[in-house]
PAZAPA-4460 file (N, C-alpha, C; in steps of 0.05 Angstrom, whole numbers, plus 32768, in hexadecimal, padded with zeros to 4 digits):
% residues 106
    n_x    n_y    n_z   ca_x   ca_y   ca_z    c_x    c_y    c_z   seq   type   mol
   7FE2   7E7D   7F12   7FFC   7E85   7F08   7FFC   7EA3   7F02     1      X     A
   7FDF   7EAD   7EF3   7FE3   7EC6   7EF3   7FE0   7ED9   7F06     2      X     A
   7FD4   7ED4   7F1B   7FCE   7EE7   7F3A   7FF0   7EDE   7F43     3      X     A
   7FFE   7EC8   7F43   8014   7EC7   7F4D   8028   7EE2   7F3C     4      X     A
   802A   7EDE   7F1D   8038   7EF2   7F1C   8032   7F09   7F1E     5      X     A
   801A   7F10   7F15   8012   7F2C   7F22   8019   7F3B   7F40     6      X     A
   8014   7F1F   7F51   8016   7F27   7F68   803F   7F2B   7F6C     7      X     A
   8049   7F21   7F5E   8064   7F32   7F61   806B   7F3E   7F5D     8      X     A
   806B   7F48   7F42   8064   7F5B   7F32   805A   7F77   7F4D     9      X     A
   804A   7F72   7F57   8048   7F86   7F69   8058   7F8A   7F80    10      X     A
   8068   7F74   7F87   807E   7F6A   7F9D   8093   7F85   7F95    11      X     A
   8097   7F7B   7F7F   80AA   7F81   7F6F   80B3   7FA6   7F66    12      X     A
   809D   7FB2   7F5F   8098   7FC8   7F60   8092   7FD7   7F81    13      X     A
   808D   7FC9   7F90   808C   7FD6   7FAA   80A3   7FCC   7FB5    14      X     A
   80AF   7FC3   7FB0   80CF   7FC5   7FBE   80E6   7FD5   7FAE    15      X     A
   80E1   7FD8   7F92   80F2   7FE7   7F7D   810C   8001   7F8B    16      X     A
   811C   7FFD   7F88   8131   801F   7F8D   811D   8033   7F89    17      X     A
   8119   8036   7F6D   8111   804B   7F65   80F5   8056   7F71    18      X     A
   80F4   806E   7F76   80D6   8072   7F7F   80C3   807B   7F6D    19      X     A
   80CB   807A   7F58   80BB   8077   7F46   80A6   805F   7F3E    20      X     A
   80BF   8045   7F3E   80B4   8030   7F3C   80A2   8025   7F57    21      X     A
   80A4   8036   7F6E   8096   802E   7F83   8079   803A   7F8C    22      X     A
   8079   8054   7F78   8065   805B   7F72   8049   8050   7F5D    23      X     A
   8061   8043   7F50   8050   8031   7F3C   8043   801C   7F4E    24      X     A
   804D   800C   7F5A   8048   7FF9   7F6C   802B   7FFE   7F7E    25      X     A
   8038   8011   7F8A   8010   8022   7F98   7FFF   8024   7F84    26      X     A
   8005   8033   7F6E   7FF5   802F   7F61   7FDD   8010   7F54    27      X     A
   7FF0   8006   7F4E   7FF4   7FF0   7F48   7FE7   7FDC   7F63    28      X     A
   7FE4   7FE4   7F7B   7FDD   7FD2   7F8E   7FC2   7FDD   7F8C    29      X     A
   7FBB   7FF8   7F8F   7FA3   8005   7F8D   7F89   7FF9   7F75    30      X     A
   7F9B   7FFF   7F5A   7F8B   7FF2   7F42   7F85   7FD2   7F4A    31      X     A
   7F91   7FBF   7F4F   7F8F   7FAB   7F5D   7F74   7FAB   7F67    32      X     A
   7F75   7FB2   7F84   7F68   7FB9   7F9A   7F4B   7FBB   7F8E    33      X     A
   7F47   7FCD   7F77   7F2A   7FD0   7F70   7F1D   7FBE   7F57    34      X     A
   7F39   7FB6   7F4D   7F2C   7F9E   7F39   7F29   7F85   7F45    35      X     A
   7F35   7F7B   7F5C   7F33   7F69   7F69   7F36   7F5D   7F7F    36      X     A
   7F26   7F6B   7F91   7F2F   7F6C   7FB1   7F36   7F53   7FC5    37      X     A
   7F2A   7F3E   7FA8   7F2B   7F21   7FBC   7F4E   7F1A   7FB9    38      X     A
   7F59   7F20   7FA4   7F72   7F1A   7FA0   7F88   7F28   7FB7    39      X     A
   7F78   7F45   7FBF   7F8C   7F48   7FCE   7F81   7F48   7FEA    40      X     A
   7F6E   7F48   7FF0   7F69   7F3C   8008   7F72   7F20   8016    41      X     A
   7F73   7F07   7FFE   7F7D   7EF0   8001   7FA1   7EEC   8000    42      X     A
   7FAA   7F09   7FF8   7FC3   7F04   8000   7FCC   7F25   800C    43      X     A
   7FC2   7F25   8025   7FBF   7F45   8033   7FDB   7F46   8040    44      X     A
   7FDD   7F30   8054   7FF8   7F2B   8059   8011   7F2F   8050    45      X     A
   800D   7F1E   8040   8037   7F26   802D   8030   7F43   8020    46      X     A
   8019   7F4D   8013   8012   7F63   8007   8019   7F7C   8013    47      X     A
   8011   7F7F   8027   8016   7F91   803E   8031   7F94   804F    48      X     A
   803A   7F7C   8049   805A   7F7A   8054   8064   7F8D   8047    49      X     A
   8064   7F8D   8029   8073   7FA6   8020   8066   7FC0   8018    50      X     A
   8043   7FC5   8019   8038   7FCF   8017   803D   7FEC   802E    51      X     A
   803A   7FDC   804A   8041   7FF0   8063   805B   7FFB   8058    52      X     A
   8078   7FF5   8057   808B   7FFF   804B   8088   8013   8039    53      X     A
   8077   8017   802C   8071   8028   8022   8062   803F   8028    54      X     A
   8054   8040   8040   8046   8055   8052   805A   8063   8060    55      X     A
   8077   804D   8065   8089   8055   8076   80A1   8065   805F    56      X     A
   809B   8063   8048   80B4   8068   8039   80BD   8086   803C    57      X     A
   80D5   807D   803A   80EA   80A0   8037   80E4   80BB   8025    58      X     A
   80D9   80B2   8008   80D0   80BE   7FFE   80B0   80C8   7FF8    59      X     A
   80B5   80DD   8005   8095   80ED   800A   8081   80E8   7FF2    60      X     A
   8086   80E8   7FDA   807A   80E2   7FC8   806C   80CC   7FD0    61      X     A
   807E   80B2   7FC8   8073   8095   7FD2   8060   8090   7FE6    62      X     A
   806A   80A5   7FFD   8057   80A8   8011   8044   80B1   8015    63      X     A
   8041   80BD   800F   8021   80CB   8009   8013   80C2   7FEB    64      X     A
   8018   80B5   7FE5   8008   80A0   7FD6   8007   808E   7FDC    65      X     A
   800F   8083   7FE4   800B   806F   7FF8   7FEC   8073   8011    66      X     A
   7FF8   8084   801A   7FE6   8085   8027   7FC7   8092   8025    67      X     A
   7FC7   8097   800C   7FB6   80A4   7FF8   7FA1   808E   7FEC    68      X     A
   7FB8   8080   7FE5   7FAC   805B   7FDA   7F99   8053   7FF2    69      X     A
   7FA6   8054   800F   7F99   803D   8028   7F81   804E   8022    70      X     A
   7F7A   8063   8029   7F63   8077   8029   7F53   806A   801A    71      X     A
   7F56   8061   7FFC   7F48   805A   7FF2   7F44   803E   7FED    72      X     A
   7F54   802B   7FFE   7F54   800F   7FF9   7F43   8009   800E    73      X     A
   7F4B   8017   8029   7F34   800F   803D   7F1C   8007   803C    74      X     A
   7F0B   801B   8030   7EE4   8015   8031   7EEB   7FF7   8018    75      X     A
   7EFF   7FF1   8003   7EF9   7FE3   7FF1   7EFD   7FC4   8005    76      X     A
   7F19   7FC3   8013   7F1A   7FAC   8019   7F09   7FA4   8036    77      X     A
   7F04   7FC3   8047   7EF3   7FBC   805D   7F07   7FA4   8077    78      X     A
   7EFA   7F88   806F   7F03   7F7E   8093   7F1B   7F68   8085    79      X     A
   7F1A   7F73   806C   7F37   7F59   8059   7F51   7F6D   806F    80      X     A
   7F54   7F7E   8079   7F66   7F90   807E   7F69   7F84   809C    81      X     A
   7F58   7F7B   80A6   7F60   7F6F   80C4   7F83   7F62   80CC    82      X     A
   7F87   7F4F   80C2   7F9A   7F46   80BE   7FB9   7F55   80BF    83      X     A
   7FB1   7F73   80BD   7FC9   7F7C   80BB   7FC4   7F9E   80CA    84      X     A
   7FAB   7F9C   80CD   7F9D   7FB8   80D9   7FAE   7FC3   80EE    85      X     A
   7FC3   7FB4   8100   7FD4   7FC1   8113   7FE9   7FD1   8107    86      X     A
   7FF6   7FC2   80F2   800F   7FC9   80E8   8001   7FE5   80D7    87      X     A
   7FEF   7FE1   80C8   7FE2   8002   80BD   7FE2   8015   80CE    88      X     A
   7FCF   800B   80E9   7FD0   8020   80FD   7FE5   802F   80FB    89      X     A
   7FFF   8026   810C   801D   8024   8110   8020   8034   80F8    90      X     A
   8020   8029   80E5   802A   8032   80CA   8026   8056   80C4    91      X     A
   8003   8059   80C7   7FF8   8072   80C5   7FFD   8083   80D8    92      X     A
   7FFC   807A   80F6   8008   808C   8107   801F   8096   8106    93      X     A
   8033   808C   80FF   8049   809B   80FF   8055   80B2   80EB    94      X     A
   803C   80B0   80D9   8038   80C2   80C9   802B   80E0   80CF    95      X     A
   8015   80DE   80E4   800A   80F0   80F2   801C   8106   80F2    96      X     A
   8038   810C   8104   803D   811C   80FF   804C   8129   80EE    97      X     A
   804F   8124   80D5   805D   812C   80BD   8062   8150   80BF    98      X     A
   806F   815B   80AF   8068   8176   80A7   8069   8177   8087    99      X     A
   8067   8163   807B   8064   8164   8062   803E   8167   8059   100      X     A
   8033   817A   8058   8017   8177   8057   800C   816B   8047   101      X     A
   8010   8161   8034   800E   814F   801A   8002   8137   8031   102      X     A
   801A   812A   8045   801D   8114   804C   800A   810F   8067   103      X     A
   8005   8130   806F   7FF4   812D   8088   7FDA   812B   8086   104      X     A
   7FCF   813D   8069   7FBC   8131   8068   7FAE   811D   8056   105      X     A
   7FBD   810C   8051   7FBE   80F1   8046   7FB7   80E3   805E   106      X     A
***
């Protein structure tokens, strides 16, 4: 019950209006990520559904923390990331060519 609400709780903040609150959310997926990788490895799928959305978001901020987070979630979750490793690809490439430098080299 408690990984369930937690885990919305993070739903929840990564879908938020505000980008504030969506920054919390990365955050928040990140802190996750290193206290307990099995939790989010075992739910990488729905996690990542709104997670990528967030690599893709409008606001540069969000985005480059975002992609700031994967940098560092990678080596933690390793081959838990399979599952969704195309849509990242996808996700990060289209970031490549940014001119926001913050975001390019994120």
């Amino acid at each position: 019950v408690e990984e369930t609400e937690l885990l919305q709780k993070l739903y929840d903040l990564l879908t938020a209006k505000e980008f504030q609150t969506r920054l919390e959310g990365v955050a928040l997926l990140l802190e996750l990520c290193k206290r307990n990788p099995r939790v989010i490895s075992n739910n990488i799928v729905q996690i990542f559904d709104y997670f990528v959305l967030r690599i893709c978001d409008y606001n540069k901020k969000v985005k480059q923390q975002a992609l700031e987070a994967l940098a560092l979630m990678i080596p933690i979750l390793k081959s838990g990331l399979n599952p969704v490793l195309v849509r990242l690809v996808e996700a990060v490439t289209n970031n490549l060519n940014s001119k926001h430098a913050g975001i390019y080299a994120a």
